[in-house]
N, CA, C and O atoms as CSV, one atom per row, in Angstrom:
chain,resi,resn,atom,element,x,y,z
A,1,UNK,N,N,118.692,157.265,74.597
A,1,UNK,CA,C,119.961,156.804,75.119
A,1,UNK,C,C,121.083,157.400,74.277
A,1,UNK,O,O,121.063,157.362,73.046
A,2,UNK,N,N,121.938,157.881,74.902
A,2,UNK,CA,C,123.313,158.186,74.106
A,2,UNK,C,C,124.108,157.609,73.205
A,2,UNK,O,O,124.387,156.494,73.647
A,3,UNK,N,N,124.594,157.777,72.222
A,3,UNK,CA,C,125.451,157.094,71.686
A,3,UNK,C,C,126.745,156.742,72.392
A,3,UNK,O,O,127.403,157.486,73.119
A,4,UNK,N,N,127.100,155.010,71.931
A,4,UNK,CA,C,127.865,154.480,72.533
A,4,UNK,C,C,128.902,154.635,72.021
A,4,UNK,O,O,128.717,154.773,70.811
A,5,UNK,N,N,130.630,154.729,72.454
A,5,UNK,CA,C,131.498,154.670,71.388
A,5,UNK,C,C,132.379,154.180,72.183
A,5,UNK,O,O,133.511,154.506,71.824
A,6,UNK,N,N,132.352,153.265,73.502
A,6,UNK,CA,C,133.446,152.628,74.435
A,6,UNK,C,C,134.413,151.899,72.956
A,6,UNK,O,O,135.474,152.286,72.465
A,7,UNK,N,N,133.674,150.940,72.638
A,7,UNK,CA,C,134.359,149.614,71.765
A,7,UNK,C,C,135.045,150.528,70.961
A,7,UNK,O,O,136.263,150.385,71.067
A,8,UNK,N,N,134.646,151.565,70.067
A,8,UNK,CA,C,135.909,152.478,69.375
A,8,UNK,C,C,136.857,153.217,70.009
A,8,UNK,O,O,137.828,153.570,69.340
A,9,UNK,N,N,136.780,153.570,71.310
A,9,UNK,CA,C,137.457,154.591,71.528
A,9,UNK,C,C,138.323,153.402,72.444
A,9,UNK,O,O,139.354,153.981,72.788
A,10,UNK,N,N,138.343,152.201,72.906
A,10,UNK,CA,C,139.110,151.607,73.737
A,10,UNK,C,C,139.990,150.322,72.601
A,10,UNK,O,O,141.095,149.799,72.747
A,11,UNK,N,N,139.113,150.172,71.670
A,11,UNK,CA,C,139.224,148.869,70.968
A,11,UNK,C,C,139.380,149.094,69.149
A,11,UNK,O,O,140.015,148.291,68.465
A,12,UNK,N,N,138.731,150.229,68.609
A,12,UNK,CA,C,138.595,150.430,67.444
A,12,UNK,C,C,139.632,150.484,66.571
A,12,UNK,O,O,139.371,150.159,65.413
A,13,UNK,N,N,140.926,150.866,66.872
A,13,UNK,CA,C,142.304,150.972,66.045
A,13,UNK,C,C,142.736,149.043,66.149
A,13,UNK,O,O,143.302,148.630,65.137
A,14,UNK,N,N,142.463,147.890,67.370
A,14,UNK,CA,C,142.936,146.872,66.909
A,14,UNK,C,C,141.968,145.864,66.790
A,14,UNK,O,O,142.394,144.737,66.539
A,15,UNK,N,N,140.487,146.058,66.943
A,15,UNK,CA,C,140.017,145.307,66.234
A,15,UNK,C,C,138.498,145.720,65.926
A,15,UNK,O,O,137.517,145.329,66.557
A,16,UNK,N,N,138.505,146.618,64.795
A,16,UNK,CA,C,137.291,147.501,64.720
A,16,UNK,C,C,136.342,147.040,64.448
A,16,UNK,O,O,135.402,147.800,64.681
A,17,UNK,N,N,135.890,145.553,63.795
A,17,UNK,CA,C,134.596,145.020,63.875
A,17,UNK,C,C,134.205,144.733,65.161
A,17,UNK,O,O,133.192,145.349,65.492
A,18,UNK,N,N,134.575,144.148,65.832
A,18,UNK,CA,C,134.105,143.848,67.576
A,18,UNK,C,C,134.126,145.559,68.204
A,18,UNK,O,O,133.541,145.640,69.284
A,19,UNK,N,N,134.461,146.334,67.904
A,19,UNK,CA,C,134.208,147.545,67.952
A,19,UNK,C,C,133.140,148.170,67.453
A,19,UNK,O,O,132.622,148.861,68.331
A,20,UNK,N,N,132.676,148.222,66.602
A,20,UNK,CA,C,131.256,148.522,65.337
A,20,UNK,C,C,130.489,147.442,66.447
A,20,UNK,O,O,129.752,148.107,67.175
A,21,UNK,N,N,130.448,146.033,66.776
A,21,UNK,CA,C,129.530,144.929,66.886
A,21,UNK,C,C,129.254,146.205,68.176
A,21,UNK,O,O,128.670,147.232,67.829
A,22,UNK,N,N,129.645,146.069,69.422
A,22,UNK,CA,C,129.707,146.607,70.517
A,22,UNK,C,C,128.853,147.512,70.754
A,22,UNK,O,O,127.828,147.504,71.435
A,23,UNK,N,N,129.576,148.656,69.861
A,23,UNK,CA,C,128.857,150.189,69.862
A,23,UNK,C,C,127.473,150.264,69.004
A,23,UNK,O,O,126.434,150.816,69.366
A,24,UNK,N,N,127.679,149.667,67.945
A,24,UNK,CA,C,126.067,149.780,66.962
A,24,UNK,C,C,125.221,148.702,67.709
A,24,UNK,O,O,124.258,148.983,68.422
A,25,UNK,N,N,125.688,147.407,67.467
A,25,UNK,CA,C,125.043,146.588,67.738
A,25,UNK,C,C,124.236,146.250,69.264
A,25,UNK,O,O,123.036,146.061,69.460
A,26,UNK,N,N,124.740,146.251,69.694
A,26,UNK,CA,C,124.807,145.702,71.290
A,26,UNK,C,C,124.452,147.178,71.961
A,26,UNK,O,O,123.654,147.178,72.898
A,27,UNK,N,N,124.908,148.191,71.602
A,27,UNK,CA,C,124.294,149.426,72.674
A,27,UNK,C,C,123.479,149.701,71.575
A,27,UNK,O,O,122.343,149.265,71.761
A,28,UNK,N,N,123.600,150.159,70.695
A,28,UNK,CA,C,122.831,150.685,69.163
A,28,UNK,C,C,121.422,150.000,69.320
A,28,UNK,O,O,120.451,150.554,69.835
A,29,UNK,N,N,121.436,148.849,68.861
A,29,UNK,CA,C,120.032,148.343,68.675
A,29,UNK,C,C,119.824,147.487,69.961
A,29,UNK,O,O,118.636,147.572,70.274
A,30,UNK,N,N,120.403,146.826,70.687
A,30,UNK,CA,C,119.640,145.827,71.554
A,30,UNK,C,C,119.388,146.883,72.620
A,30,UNK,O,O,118.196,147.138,72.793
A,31,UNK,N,N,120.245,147.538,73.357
A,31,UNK,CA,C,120.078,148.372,74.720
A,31,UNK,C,C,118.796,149.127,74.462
A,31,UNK,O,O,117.883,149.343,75.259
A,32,UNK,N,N,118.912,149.529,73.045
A,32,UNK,CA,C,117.643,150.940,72.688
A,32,UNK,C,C,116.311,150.174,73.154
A,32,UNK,O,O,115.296,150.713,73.596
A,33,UNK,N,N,116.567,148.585,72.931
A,33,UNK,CA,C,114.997,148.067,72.421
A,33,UNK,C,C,113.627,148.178,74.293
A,33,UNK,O,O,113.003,147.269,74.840
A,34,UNK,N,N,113.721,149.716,74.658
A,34,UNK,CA,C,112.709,149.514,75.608
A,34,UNK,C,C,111.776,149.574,75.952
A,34,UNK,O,O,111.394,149.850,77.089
A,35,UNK,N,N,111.213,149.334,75.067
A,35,UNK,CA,C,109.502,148.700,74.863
A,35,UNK,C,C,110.219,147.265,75.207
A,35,UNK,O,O,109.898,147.106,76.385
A,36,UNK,N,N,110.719,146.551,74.968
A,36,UNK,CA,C,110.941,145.225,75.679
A,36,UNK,C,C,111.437,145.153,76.999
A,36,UNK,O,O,111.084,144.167,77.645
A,37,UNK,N,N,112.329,146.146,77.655
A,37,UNK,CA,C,112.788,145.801,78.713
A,37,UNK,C,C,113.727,147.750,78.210
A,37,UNK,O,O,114.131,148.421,77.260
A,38,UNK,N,N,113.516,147.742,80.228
A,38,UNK,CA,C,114.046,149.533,80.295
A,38,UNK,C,C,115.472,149.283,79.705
A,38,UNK,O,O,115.954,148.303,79.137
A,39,UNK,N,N,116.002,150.560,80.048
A,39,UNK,CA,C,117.333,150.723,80.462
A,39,UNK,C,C,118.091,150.332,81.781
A,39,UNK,O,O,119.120,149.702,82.028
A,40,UNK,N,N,117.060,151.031,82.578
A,40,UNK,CA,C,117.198,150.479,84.035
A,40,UNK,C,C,117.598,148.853,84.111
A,40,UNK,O,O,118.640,148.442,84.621
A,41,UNK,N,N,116.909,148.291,83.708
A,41,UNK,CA,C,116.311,146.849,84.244
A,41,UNK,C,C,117.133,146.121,83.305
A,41,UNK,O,O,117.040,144.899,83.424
A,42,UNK,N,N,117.989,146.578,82.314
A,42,UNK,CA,C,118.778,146.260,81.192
A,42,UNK,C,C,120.209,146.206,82.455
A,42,UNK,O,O,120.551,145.147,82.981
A,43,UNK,N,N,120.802,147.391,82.720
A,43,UNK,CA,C,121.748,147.958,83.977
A,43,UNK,C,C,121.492,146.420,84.812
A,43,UNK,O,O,122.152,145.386,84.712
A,44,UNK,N,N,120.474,146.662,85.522
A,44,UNK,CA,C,120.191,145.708,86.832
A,44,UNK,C,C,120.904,144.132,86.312
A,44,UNK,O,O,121.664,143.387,86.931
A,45,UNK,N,N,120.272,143.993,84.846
A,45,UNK,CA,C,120.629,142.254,84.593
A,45,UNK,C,C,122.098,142.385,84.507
A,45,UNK,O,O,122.743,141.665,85.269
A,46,UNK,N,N,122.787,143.234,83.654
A,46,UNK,CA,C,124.142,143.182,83.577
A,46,UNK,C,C,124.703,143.428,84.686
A,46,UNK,O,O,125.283,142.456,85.167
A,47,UNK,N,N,124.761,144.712,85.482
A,47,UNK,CA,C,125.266,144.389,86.666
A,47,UNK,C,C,125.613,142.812,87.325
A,47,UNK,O,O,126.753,142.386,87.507
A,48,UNK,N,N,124.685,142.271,87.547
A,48,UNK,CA,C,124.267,141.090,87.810
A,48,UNK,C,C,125.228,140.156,87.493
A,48,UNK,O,O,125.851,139.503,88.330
A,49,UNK,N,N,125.408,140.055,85.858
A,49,UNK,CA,C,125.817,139.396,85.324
A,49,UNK,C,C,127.441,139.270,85.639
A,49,UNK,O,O,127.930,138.246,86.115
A,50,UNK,N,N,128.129,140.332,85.341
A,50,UNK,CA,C,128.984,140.814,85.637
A,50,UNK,C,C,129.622,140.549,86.956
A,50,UNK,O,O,130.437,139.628,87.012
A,51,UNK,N,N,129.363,141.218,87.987
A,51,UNK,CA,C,129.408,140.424,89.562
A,51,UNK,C,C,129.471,138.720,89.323
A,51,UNK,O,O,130.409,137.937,89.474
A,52,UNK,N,N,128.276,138.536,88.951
A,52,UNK,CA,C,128.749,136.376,89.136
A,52,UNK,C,C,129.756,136.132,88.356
A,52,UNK,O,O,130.307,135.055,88.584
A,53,UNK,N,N,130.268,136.876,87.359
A,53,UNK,CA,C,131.453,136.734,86.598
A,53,UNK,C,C,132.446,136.535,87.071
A,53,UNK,O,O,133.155,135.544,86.892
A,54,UNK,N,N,132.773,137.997,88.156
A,54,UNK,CA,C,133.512,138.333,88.582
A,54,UNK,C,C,134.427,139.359,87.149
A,54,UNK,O,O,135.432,138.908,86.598
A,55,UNK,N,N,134.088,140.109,86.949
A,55,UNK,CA,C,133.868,140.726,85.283
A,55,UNK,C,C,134.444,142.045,85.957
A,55,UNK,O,O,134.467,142.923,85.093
A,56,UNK,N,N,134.841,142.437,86.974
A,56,UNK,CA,C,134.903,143.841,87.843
A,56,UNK,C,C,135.233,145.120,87.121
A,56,UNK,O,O,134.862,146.251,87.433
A,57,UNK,N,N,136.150,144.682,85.891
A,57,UNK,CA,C,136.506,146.194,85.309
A,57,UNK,C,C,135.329,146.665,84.487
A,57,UNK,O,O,135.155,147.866,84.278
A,58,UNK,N,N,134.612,145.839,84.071
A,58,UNK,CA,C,133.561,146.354,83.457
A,58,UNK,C,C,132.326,146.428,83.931
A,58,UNK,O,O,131.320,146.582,83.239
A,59,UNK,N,N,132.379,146.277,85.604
A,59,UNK,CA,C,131.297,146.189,86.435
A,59,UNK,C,C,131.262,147.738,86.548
A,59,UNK,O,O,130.438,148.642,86.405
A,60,UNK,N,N,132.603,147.587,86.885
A,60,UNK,CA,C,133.042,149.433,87.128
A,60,UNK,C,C,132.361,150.548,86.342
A,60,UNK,O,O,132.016,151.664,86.730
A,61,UNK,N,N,132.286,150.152,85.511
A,61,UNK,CA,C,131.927,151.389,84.239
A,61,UNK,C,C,130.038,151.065,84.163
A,61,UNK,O,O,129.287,152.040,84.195
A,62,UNK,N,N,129.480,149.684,84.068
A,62,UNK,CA,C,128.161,149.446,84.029
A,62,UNK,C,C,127.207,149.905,85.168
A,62,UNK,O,O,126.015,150.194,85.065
A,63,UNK,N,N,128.182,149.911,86.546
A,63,UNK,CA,C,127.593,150.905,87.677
A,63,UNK,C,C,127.045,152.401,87.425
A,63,UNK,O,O,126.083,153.073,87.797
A,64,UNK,N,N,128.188,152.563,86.579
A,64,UNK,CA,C,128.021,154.464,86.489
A,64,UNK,C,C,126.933,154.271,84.871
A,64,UNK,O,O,126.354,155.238,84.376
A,65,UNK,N,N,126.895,153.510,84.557
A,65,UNK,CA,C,125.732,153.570,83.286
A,65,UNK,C,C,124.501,153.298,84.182
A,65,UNK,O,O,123.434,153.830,83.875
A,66,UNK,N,N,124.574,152.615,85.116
A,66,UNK,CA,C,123.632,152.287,85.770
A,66,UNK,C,C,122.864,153.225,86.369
A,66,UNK,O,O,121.646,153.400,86.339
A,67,UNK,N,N,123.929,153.933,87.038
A,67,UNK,CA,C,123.269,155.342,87.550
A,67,UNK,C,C,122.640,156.155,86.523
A,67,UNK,O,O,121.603,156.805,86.653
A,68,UNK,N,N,123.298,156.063,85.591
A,68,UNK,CA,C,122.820,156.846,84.801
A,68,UNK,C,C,121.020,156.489,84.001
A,68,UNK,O,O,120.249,157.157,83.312
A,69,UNK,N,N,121.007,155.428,84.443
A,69,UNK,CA,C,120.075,154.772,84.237
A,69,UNK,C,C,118.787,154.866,85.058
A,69,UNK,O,O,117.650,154.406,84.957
A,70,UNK,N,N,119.320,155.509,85.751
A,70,UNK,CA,C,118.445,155.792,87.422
A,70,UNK,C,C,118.847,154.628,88.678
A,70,UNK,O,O,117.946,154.690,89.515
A,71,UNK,N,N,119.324,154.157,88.862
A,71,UNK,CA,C,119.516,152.944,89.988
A,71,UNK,C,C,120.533,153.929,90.904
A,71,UNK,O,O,121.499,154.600,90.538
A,72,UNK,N,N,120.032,153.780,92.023
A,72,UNK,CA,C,120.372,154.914,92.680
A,72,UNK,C,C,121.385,153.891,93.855
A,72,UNK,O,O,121.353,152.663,93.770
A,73,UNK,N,N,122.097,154.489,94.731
A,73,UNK,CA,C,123.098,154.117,95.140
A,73,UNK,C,C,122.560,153.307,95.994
A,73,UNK,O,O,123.097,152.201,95.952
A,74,UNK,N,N,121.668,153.400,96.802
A,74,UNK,CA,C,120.985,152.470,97.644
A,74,UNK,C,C,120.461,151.107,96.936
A,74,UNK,O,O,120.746,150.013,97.425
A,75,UNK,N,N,120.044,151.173,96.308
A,75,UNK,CA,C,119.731,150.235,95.258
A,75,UNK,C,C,121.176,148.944,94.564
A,75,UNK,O,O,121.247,147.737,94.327
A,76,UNK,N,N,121.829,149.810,94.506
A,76,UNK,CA,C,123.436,149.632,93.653
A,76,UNK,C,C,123.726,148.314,95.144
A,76,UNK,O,O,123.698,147.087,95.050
A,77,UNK,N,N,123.950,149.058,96.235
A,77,UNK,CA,C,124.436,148.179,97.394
A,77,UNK,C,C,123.401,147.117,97.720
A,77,UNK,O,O,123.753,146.225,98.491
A,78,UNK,N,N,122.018,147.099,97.169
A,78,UNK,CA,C,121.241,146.470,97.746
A,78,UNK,C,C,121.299,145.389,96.745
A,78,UNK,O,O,120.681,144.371,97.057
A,79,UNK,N,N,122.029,145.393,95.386
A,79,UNK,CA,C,121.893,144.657,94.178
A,79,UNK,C,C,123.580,143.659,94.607
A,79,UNK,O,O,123.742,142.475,94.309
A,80,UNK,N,N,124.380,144.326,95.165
A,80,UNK,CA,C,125.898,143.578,95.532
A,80,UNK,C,C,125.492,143.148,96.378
A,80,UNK,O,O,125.865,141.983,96.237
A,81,UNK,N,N,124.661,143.194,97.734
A,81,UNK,CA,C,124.290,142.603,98.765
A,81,UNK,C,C,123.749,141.171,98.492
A,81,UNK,O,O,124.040,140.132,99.085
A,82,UNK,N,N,122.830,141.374,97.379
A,82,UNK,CA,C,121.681,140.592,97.223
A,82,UNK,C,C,123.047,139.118,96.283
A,82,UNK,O,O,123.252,137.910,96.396
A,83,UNK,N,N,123.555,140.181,95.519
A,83,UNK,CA,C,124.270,139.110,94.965
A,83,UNK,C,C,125.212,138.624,95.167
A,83,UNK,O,O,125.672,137.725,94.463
A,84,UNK,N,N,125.875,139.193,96.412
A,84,UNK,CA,C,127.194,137.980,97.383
A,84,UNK,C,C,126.660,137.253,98.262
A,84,UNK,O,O,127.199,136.555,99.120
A,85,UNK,N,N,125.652,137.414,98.051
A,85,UNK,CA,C,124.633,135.340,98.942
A,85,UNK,C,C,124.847,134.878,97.776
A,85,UNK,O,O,125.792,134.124,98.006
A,86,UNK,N,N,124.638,134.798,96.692
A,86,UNK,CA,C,124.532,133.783,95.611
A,86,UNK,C,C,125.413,133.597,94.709
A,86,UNK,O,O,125.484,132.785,93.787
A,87,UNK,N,N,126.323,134.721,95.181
A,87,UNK,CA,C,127.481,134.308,93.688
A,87,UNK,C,C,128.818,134.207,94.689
A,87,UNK,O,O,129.910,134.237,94.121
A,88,UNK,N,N,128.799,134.114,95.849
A,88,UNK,CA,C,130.005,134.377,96.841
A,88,UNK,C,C,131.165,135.606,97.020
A,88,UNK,O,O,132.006,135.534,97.916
């Protein structure tokens, strides 16, 4: 997986520990961990998550990680489908 650097490059000049947490932490070590759970299937939960939020600007950007993830566009609509029965 790529290195992450959203939290520095959007956030790092005003609050660079939640920046470091973000990028090392949270993409750094938890995203990497897939022997527990893919990348893919990492994408799929957040997506997810995000949508019942209603979280949209950062749905925005987790789509295209998503893809990048392999979840292919058919999939993408079949995951918003699935989740405006249940989250409205």
């Amino acid at each position: 997986m790529k290195k992450q650097t959203a939290g520095r490059d959007r956030l790092g000049s005003l609050a660079p520990k939640f920046a470091e947490l973000n990028d090392d932490v949270l993409f750094g070590e938890v995203w990497s961990r897939e022997e527990q759970l893919s990348a893919r299937d990492r994408s799929m939960i957040t997506i997810a998550a995000l949508f019942s939020a209603g979280l949209y600007p950062q749905l925005k950007s987790h789509l295209a990680l998503g893809k990048e993830h392999g979840i292919t566009k058919q999939e993408a609509v079949e995951i918003a489908t699935q989740l405006a029965f249940y989250c409205g």
